[in-house]
C-alpha positions as a Python dict, from the first residue, in 0.01 Angstrom:
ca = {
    (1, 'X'): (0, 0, 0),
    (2, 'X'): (-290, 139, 154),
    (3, 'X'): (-552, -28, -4),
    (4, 'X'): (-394, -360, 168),
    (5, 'X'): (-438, -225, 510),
    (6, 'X'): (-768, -133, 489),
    (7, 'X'): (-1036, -374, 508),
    (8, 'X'): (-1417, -387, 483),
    (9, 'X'): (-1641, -462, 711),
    (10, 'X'): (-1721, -766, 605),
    (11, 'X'): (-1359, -927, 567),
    (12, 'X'): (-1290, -787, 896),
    (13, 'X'): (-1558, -947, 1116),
    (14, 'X'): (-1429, -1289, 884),
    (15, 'X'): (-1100, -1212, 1029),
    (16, 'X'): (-1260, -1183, 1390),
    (17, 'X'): (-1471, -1531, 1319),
    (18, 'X'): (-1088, -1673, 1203),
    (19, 'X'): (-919, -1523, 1512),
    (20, 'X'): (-1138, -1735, 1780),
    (21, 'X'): (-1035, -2064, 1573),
    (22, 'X'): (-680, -1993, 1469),
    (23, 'X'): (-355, -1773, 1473),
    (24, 'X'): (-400, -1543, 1255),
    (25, 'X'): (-98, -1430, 1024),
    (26, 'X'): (129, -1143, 1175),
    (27, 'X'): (-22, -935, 824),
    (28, 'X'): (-350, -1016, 868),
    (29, 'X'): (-331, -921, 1299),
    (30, 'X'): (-250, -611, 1184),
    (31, 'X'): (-541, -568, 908),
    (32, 'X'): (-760, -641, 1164),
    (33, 'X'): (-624, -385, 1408),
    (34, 'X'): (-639, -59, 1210),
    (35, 'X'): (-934, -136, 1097),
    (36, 'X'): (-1159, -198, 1452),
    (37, 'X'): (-883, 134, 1546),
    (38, 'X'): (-1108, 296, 1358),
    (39, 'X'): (-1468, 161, 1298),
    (40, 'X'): (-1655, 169, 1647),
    (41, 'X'): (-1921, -100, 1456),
    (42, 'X'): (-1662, -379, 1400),
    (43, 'X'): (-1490, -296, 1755),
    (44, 'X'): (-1801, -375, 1928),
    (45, 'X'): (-1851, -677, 1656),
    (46, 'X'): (-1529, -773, 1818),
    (47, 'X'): (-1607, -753, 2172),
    (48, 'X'): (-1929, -951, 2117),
    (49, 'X'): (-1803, -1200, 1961),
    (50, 'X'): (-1539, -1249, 2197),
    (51, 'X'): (-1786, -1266, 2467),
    (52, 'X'): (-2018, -1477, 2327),
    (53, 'X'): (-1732, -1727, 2266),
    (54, 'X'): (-1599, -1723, 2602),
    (55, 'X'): (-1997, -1788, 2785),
    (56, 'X'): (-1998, -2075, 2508),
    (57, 'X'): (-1695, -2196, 2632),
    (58, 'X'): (-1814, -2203, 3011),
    (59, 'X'): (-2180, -2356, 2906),
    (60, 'X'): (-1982, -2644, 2727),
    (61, 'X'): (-1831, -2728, 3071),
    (62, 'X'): (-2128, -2678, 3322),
    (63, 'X'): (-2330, -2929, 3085),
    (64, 'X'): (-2180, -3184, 3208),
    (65, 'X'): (-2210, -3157, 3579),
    (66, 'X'): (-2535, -3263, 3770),
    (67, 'X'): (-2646, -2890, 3781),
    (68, 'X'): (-2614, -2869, 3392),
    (69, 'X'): (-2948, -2778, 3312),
    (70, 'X'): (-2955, -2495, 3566),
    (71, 'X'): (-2650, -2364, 3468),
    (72, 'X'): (-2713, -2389, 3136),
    (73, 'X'): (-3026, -2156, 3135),
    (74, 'X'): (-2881, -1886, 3429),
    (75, 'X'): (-2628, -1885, 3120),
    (76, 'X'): (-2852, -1846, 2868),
    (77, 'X'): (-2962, -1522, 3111),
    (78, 'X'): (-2633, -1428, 3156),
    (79, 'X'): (-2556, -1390, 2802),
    (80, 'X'): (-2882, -1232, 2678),
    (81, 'X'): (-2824, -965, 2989),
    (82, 'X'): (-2473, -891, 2893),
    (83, 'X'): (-2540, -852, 2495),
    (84, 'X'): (-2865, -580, 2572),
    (85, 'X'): (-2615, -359, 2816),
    (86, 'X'): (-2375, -333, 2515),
    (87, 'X'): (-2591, -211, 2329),
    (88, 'X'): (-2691, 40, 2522),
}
């Protein structure tokens, strides 16, 4: 029973990946859940991705106005700036 809570690494950041696209099963919610509980590496993993995802998500719409170009690079910025202060 344990074994099928526990995940690696690697099937967990998967998981992650799946999460932005689609629902993920109630099971497989909860996989993911202990697991980033309990590894600080895949938690941040987590909260990068997420991030990422969402400044993606606002480039794709400032494209398209006249601005798009400057948006798109204070973006760009934006990104890079948030990514190095989680690291920290």
């Amino acid at each position: 029973m344990m074994n099928k809570l526990m995940l690696s690494c690697q099937t967990a950041t998967e998981l992650t990946e799946k999460n932005l696209r689609e629902e993920l099963s109630f099971v497989k919610k909860m996989q993911l859940f202990f697991h980033t509980s309990m590894c600080n590496a895949c938690r941040q993993y987590t909260k990068q991705s997420h991030l990422i995802e969402r400044l993606f998500k606002a480039k794709e719409k400032t494209i398209n106005t006249p601005n798009g170009k400057k948006s798109s690079k204070e973006l760009e910025e934006k990104i890079l700036l948030q990514l190095n202060g989680q690291q920290k």
